[in-house]
C-alpha positions in Angstrom: 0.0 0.0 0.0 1.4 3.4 -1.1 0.3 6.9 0.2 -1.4 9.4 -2.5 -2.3 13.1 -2.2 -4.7 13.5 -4.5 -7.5 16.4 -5.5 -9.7 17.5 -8.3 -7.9 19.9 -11.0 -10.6 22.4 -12.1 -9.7 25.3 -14.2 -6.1 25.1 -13.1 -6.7 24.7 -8.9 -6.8 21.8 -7.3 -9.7 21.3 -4.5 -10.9 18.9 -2.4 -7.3 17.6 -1.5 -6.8 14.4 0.4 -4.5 11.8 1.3 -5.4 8.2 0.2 -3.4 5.0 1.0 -3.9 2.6 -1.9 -2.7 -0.2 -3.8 -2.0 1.8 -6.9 -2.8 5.4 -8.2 -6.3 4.0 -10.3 -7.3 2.7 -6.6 -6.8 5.9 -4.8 -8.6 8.0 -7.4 -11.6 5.7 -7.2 -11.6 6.1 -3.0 -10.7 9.4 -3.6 -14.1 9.7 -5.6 -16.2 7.9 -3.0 -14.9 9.8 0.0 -15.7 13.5 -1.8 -19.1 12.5 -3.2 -18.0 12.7 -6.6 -18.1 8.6 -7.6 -21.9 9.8 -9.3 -22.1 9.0 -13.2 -20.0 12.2 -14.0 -17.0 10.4 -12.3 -14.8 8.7 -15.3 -12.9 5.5 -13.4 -10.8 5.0 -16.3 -9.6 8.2 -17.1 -9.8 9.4 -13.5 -11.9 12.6 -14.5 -14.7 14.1 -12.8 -17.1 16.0 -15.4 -13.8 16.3 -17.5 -11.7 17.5 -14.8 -8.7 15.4 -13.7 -8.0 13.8 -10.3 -4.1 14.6 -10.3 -1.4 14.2 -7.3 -0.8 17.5 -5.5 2.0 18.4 -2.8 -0.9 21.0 -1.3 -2.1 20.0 2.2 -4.6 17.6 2.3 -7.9 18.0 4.0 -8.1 17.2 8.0 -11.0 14.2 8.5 -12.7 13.4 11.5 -12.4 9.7 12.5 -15.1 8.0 11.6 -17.5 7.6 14.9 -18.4 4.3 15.9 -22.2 3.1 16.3 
């Protein structure tokens, strides 16, 4: 399992920036997808593009999650 930092590149600025740790970059994208809402039919697994927009690697910080509460 590798680390990724990975966000969404739209119009040249890269939101939505997380840290994924994944098998390989086409795995991370896909989590990546699911954990920002953004795995709906506009979401293109192979070409990891969201309406167009690519899912890149970044160095900018990632986004701080909450751990996930337990029921």
């Amino acid at each position: 399992m590798k680390n990724y930092r990975l966000g969404l590149n739209h119009g040249g600025r890269v939101q939505f920036v997380l840290d994924i740790r994944a098998k390989d970059l086409r795995a991370a994208a896909k989590e990546w997808a699911r954990l920002t809402s953004h795995n709906d039919c506009l979401y293109n697994e192979e070409k990891r593009t969201y309406f167009g927009w690519p899912v890149v690697k970044t160095k900018l910080p990632a986004l701080q999650r909450k751990p996930e509460l337990e029921m």
